[in-house]
N, C-alpha and C positions, 0 to 999 in steps of 0.2 A: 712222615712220622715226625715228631717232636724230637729234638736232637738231645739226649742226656746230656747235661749241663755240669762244670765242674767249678766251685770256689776257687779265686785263689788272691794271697797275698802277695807282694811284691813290697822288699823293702832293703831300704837302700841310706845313705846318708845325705842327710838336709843339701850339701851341696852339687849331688848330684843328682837332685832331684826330674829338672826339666832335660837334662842328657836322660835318664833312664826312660823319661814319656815318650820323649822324641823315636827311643828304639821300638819301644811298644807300639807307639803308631804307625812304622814301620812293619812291624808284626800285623797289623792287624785283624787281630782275632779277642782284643781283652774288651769287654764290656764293661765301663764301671762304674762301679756304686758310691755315688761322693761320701766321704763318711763326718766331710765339714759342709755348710750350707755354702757353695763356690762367691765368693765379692773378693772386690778392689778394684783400683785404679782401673787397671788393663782391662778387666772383664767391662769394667761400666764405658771406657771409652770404645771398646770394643761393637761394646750393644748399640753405643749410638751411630755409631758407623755402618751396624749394620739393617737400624733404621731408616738410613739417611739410603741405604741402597735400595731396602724396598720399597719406602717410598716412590724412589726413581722408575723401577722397573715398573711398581702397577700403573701408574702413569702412563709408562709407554706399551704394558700390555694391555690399557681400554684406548689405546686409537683404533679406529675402524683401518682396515687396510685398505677400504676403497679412497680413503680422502691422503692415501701416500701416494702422490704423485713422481716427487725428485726425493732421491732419500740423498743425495751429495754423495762425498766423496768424505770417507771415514779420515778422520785427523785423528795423530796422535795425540792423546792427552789423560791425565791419573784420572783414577776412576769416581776421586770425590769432587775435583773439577768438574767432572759430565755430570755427578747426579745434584750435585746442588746448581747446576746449571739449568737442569730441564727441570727442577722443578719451581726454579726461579721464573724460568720461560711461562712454566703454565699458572704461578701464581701472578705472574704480573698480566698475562691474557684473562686469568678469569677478575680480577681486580676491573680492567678497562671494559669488559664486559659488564657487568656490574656497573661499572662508571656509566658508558654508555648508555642505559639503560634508565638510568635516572635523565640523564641527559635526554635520552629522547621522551620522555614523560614529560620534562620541562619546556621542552618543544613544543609539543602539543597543546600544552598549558597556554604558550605565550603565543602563539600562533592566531588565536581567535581575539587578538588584543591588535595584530600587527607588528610591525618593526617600530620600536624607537629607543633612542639611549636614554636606560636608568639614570645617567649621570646627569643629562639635560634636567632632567625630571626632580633630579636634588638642586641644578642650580639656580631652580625657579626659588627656592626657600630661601635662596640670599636675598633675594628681592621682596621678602615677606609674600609670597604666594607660597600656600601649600598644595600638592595633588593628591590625589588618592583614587585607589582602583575599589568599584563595587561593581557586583551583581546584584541588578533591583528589577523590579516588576513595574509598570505602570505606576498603580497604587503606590508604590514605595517612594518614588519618582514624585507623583506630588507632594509630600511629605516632607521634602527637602526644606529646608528652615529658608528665608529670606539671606541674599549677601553670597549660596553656592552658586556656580556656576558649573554647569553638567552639559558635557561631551559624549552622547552616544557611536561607541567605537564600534560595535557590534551588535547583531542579536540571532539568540536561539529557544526556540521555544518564545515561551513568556520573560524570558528574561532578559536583560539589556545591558552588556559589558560598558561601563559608563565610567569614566575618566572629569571628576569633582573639581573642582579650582576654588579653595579660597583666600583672601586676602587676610583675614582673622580666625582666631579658636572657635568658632561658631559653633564645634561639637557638630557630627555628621549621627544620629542615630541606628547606626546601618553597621556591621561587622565589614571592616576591608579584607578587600584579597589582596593575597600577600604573592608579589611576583619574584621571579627570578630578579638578581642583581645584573644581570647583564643584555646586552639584545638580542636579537633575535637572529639577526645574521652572524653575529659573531660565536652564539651558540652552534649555527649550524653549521658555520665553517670547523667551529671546534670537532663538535661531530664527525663531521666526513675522514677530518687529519687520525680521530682516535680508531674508526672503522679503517683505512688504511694501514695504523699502527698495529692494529691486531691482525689482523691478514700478516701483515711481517711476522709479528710473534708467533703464530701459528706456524706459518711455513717452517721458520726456524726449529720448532717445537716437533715439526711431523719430521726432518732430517734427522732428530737425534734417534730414531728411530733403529738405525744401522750399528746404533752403538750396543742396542738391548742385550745381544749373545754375550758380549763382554760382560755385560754389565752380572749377566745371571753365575758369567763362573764368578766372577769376585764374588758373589753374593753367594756362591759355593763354597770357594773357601773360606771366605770371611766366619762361614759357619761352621767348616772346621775349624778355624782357629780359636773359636768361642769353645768348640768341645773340647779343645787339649788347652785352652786356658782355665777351664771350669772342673776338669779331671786336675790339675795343677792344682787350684786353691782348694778342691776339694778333699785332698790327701789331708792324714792323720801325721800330727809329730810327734815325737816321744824324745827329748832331748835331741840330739845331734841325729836322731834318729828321724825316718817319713817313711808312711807306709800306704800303699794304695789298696783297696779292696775290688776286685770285680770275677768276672764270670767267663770263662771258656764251654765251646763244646768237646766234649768227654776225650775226644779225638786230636785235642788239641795239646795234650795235655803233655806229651814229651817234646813238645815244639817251644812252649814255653820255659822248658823245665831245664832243655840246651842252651835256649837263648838267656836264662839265668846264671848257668854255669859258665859259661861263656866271657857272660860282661862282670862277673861278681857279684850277684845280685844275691840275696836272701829269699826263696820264694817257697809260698807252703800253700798246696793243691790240697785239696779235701772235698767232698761230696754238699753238694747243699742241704744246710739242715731245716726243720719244720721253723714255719715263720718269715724263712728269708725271702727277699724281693728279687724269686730271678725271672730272668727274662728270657720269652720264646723262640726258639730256631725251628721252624718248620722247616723239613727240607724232604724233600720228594724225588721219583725219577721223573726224567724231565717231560714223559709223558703226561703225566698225571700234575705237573706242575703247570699248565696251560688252563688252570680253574683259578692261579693267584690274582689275574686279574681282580676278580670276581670278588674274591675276599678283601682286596684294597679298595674296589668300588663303593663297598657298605663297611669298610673300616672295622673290622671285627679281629683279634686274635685270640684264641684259646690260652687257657691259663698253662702254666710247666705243667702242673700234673693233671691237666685234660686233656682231651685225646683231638686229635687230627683227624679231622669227617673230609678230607680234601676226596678220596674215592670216592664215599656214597654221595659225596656234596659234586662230583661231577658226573655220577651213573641217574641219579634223578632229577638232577638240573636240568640234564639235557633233554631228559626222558618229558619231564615238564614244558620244557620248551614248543617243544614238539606237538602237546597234547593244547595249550595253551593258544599258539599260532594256529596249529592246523592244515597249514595250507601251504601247499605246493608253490603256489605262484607267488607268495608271500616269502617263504625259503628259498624259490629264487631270486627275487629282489634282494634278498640280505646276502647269498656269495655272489650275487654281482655289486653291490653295493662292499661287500668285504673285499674281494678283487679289487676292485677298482680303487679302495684307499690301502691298501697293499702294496698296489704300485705307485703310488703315487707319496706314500709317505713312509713306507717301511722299509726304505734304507736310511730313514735317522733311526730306524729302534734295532739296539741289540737284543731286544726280546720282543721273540715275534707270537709270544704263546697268547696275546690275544688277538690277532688273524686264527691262527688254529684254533681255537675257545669258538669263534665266529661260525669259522669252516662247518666246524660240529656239529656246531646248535643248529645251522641254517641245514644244513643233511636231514637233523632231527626233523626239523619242519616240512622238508618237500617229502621224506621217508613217512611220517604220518599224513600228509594229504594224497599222498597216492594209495597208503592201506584206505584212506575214505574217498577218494573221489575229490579231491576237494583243490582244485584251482581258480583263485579269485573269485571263490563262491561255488554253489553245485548246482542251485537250481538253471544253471544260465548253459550249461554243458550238454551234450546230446547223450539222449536217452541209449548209445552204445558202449558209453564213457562208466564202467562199471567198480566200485567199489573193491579192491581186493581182502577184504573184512569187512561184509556188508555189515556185523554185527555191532561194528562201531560206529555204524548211521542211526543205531539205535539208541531214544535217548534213555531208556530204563538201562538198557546193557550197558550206556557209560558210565551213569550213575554208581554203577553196582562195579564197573572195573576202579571209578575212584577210588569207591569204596576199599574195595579189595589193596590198591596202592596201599591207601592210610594205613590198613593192618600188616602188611608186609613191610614198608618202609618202618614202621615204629616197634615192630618184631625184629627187624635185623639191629635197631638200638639194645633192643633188651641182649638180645640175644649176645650181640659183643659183651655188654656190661657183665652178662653171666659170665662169659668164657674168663674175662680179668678176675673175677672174682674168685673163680673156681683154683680148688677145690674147698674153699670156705663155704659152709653150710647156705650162706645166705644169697649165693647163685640161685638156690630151689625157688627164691621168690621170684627174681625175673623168668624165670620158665612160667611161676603163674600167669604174671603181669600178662605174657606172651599168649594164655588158654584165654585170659579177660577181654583183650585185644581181638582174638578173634571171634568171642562171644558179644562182642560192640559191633562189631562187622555185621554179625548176623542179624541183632538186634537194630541196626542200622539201616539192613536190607527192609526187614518189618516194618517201620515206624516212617522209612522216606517212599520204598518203591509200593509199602502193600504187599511183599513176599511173603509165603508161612512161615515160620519159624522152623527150621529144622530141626529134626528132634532129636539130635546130639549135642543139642547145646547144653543141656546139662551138665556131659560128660567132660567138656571144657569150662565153664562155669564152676562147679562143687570144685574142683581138683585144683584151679587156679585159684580162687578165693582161700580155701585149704594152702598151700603154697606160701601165699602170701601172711597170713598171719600167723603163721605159724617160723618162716623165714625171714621175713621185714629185719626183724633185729633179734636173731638169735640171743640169747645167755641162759645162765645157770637157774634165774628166776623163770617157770614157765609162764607165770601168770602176768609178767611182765613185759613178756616178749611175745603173748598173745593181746594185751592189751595196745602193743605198741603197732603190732599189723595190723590188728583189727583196726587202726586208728589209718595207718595210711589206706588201707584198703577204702574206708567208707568218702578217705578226701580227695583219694584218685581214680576210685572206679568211673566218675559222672566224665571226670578233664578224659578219660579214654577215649569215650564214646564219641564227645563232643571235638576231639581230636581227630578223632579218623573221620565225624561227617565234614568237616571243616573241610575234606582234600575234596567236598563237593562243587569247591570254589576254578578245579581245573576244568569240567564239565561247564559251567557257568560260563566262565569267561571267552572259552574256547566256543559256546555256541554262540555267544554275544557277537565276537568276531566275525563267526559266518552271517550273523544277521544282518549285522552290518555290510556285509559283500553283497547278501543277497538282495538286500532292499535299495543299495544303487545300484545294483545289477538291474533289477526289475524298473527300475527310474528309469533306466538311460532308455532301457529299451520300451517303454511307453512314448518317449520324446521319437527314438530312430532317428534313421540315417536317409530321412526323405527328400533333404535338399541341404545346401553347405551350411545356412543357418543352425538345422535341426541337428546337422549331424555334428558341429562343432558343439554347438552345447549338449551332444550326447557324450563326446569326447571328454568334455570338461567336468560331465556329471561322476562319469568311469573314474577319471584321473585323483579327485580331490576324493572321492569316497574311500579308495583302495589307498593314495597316498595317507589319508588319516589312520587306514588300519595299519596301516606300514611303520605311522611313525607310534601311535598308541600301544601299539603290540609290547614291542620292550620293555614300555612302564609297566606291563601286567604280568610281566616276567620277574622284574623286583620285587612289585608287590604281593607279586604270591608265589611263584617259583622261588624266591630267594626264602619268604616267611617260610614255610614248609618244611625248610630245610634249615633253620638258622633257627626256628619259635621253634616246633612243633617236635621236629626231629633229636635237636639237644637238648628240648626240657627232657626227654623219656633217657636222654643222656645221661643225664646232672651238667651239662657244659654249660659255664653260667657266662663265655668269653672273657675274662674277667684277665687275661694276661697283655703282655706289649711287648712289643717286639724287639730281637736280638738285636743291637747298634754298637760294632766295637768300634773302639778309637782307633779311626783309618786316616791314612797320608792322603791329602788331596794329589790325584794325579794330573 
């Protein structure tokens, strides 16, 4: 449920302003609403501090862990010492890289020329010789005016690396190539010293490695510091007077109201009114809290005054999951694959609600491949391996249960919305909406599977329509309040219809899945197990087929187990997610 939310001020005098935060952060339960834009000194030198840290950290969270060989031996040292250290480490290696890089392009350059010193090559000019470097062809080569003297150093192709001598301005009509200032060996002695130097910088660069966990709590608190210094500038002053504005849950409200009395504070609780910016507390039993993962994954919070789908959002999730994957031997791969990162990583988590989230879903998955038969495929199982609902090997019968889903999940939306609304007259419409929904269904059955029509569809149809424009927007006007239903009637009966075929997408996917089981099922065993050859790349066929449904599966669970329930199910809401989340001002522990 969404936790009822309570206003409240807090106000105190100017000079005890940053004592009175300090207690409140302490408290932990005030949310607040800056009521100045938060600047100054502290905040800006703050920010850059806490630039400079994440900089450091992504740094050292893109090294691969295969290339940490010696992580050393952690040294004490402050924490803006270590991050403008590593990222000094890694600008001055990717600088040498980069340097390098040029360097061996100029290698290659000067390589086809040979070794000799630039400098030689200028001291010939004291003596009134000049040299010069071209690339010329035969033809180019006879061309040469009388008085050059030409040195072929090289050749490639038609072309000939040729090294000019003259004694006078003769003018060469040939564009020179322009070399490096230095030789050749000494280039590449430079070379080998700067690849040696980066090896150093890197090693160094991959030790700082051990420092990361420090580095994340500073970078924790540094962010609460930023919050209790941005709550600070952000309070209101009234002469000798400072006052702060924010938000408690309902339950909080004699906690603050002691701890005012207490230290002498001034504090005035009140109800949030129409307008204000408050922010959401979802809070749940902890059963049903094992679906928050899920909402942090796709980043979504409800507004204060919309409603929390976390039940129907984890009775159909899973129920999708299920219908989606399909398969048995698929659901066991995910509670062995949930097991096994369980143990191995879930004594860092105080919250284990996504293993359990896992658990579920993968139940859901081997619980629907045994109602169909269905392990790592079905046509590949023996003909004793029987379906316990052969009805859902059907593909018109899945069709028609999607079906059925879409109008019952988008009925249990109306259906709440009426209950909130009641006993206000204009509940009666969502009971229409509810007769339209299932008159879409029917119509649904018609139009996709070729079903008759049943012939009570009237009877839901006239009385929902009736319902709806006549409830949409009740008032005193009738002519008003029929033209305003008639109005949503005609713009939402079509998104009904096309809503509940939409859930045709679970049938879809989920047969895809199996097609895919089936058709390297059917592979491997065209190849068989006729000798070590056949039978390893029968092995290999099995493995990468069933591994891709394994890892694809998930992504088909976002994009359409999550839409379903997030599009579909809260447009027939009104839940537009349009809120963010509770965040009071807490002591770093």
């Amino acid at each position: 449920m969404i936790v009822p939310m309570k206003k409240v001020f807090l106000v105190m005098q100017a000079k005890d302003a940053q004592g009175l935060l300090e207690k409140v952060r302490k408290l932990g339960i005030l949310h607040v609403e800056h009521l100045n834009t938060p600047k100054g000194e502290k905040l800006t030198a703050l920010s850059k501090d806490l630039s400079l840290l994440v900089q450091a950290i992504s740094l050292l969270e893109g090294i691969d862990k295969k290339d940490i060989v010696d992580t050393g031996n952690k040294q004490t040292a402050e924490w803006d010492v270590l991050a403008r250290h590593i990222i000094d480490l890694n600008k001055r290696y990717q600088q040498l890289q980069e340097y390098s890089l040029t360097l061996s392009s100029k290698i290659e350059k000067l390589r086809e020329w040979g070794d000799f010193d630039p400098q030689e090559i200028n001291r010939l000019g004291v003596n009134g010789i000049s040299a010069g470097f071209y690339k010329l062809s035969d033809e180019q080569i006879a061309q040469l005016p009388k008085g050059a003297y030409l040195e072929k150093v090289s050749s490639k192709g038609k072309l000939h690396n040729c090294v000019i001598f003259t004694q006078a301005d003769i003018g060469i009509p040939f564009k020179e190539v322009e070399l490096p200032k230095d030789s050749l060996i000494r280039m590449q002695e430079r070379f080998a010293e700067d690849i040696k130097t980066a090896e150093l910088l890197k090693a160094d660069f991959l030790r700082q490695v051990v420092y990361l966990d420090l580095l994340r709590e500073t970078r924790n608190k540094l962010i609460r510091e930023i919050q209790f210094h941005e709550a600070l500038a952000g309070m209101a002053q009234e002469g000798a007077l400072m006052y702060i504005k924010g938000y408690i849950p309902f339950d909080s409200k004699d906690k603050i109201e002691e701890s005012a009395r207490s230290w002498g504070w001034a504090v005035l609780t009140s109800d949030p009114a129409e307008g204000d910016s408050i922010p959401t507390l979802v809070r749940n039993p902890k059963w049903l809290s094992i679906i928050n993962p899920v909402f942090r994954i796709i980043e979504v919070v409800p507004g204060y005054k919309e409603l929390d789908i976390s039940l129907w959002f984890l009775v159909f999730f899973s129920l999708f999951f299920g219908i989606l994957i399909g398969d048995a031997g698929y659901g066991s791969a995910y509670l062995i694959l949930t097991f096994w990162a369980e143990k191995k990583w879930g004594f860092r988590c105080n919250d284990k609600s996504v293993f359990i989230l896992l658990y579920l879903l993968s139940g859901c998955a081997i619980i629907w491949g045994v109602l169909t038969a269905t392990f790592f495929g079905q046509e590949w199982l023996p003909v004793w391996v029987k379906p316990l609902l052969p009805s859902l090997r059907n593909d018109k019968n899945m069709q028609s249960f999607c079906f059925f889903l879409g109008a019952l999940h988008l009925s249990i939306a109306h259906a709440w919305k009426g209950i909130l609304k009641f006993p206000a007259p204009s509940f009666l419409a969502d009971i229409g909406w509810i007769l339209i929904l299932w008159t879409a269904f029917l119509i649904a059955k018609l139009l996709v599977l070729g079903e008759a029509l049943a012939g009570f569809y009237l009877y839901l149809l006239i009385p929902g329509a009736f319902l709806i424009v006549l409830f949409s927007n009740p008032q005193k006007n009738i002519f008003k309040a029929i033209g305003s239903g008639l109005g949503a009637l005609l713009f939402n009966a079509m998104n009904n219809f096309t809503d509940i075929v939409s859930y045709i997408r679970l049938f879809a996917v989920g047969l895809a899945t199996l097609a895919v089981a089936d058709a390297f099922n059917k592979m491997a065993m065209e190849v068989g197990f006729g000798n070590f050859i056949s039978g390893l790349l029968t092995s290999l066929i099995l493995l990468v087929g069933h591994f891709l449904n394994i890892v694809l599966g998930p992504l088909s669970i976002l994009v359409h187990g999550v839409r379903l329930n997030v599009l579909e199910f809260c447009s027939h809401l009104d839940i537009k997610w349009s809120g963010f989340n509770y965040k009071p001002l807490i002591e770093e522990k």
